[in-house]
N, C-alpha and C positions, 0 to 999 in steps of 0.2 A: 427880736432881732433888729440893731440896725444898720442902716446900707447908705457905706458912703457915697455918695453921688459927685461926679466931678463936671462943672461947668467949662469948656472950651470958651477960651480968650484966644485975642492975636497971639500973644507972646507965649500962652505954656499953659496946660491943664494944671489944676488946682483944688484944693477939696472947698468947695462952695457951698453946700448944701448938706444936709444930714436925713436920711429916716426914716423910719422905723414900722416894723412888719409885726402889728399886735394884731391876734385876732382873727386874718387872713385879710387886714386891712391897712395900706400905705399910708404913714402921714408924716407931716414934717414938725422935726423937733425944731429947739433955737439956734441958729448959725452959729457956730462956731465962732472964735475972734481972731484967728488965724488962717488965712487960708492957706492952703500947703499941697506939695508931693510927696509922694514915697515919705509917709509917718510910718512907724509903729504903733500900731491898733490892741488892746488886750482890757479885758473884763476884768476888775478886782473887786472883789466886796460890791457886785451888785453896778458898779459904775465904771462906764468906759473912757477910758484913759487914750488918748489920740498924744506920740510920745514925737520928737522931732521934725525931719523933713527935709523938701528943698522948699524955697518959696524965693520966687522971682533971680533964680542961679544963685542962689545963696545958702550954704545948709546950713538950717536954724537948732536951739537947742531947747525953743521955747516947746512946755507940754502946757495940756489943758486935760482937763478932766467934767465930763458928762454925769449929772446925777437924773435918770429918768424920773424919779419922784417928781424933782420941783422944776423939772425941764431945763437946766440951767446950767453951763458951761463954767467953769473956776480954774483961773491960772496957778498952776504948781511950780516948784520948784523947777528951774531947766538945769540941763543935762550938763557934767563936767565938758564933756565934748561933745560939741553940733554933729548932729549925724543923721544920716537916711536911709535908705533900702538897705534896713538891717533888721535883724530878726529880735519881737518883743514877746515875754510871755510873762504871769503871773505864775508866784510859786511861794506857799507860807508867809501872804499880805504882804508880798513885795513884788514888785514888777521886774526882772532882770532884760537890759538891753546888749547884743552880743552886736562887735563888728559895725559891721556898714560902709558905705562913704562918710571920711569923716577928714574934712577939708579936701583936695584935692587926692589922697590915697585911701587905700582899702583898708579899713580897719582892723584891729584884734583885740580892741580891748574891751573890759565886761563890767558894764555901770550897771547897778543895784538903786533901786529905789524903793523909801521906805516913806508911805504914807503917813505914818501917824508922826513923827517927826517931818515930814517935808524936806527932804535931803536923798542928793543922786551921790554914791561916793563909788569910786574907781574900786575895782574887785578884783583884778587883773586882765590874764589876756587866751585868748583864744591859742592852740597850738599854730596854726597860720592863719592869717587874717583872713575874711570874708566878709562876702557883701551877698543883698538878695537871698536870702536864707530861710527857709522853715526853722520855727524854735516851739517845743511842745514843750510842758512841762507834766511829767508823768511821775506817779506814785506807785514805785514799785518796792522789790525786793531786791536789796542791797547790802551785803552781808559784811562789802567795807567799810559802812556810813551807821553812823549810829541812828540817820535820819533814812526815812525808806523813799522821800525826794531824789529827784533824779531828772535834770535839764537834759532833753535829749537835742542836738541840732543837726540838720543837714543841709548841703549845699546845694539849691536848686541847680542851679547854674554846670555843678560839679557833677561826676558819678557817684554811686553809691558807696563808694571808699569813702568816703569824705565825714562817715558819720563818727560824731563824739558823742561820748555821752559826760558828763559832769556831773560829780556828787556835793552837793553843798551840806554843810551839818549847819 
């Protein structure tokens, strides 16, 4: 398990620090080369992916990626659009990122990322924008989808209306 840690500066918290719960014991991996707010966080293939942000009032599009093996952080491809407290999840060795702040408005649109080529492309858009979000990605039973994937989201923020679910093939 690892656990972002944020260091308090004058001007704004930040992700500073990284690390991780082997064992039943704390230790720190390599700092990041970004520092940041509100990223999307998600596991793929064994390696944690730390996906946008704010960083010093600015939303960035820049991602990095974590490989615990060789303890060692590698810049990826950034995002078609800068964005933050928005919901990230892995789904079929791709990372999908929904919504968020993405410049001064609340976003709806749904960036894909594909590891083995290194490319974010635009997927479309959410029925209404959102920001702050849970995003699961569950393998169920889905008798529309030839694929039994299934992106579920919902709106912290919002009530329990607010859930979608999405069939990607």
């Amino acid at each position: 398990m690892l656990n972002f840690v944020r260091k308090l500066t004058k001007s704004d918290n930040f992700l500073y620090s990284i690390n991780k719960y082997f064992f039943r014991e704390w230790s720190e991996v390599a700092p990041i080369s970004i520092g940041r707010i509100l990223p999307g966080v998600a596991l793929l293939d064994g390696k944690v992916y730390v996906i946008g942000g704010e960083l010093e009032s600015c939303i960035i599009a820049n991602c990095e990626c974590y490989d615990p093996r060789d303890n060692v952080w590698t810049p990826i491809a950034c995002m078609e659009e800068p964005r933050c407290d928005f919901g990230l999840c892995a789904l079929d060795n791709s990372l999908y990122a929904f919504g968020g702040w993405v410049g001064e408005d609340i976003g709806g649109s749904i960036e894909i990322y594909d590891p083995i080529s290194n490319t974010w492309t635009l997927e479309g858009y959410l029925p209404e924008p959102r920001f702050s979000m849970g995003v699961v990605a569950y393998e169920g039973n889905n008798s529309k989808s030839k694929s039994n994937n299934i992106i579920i989201n919902y709106d912290s923020y919002m009530t329990v209306k607010f859930i979608n679910i999405f069939s990607f093939i």
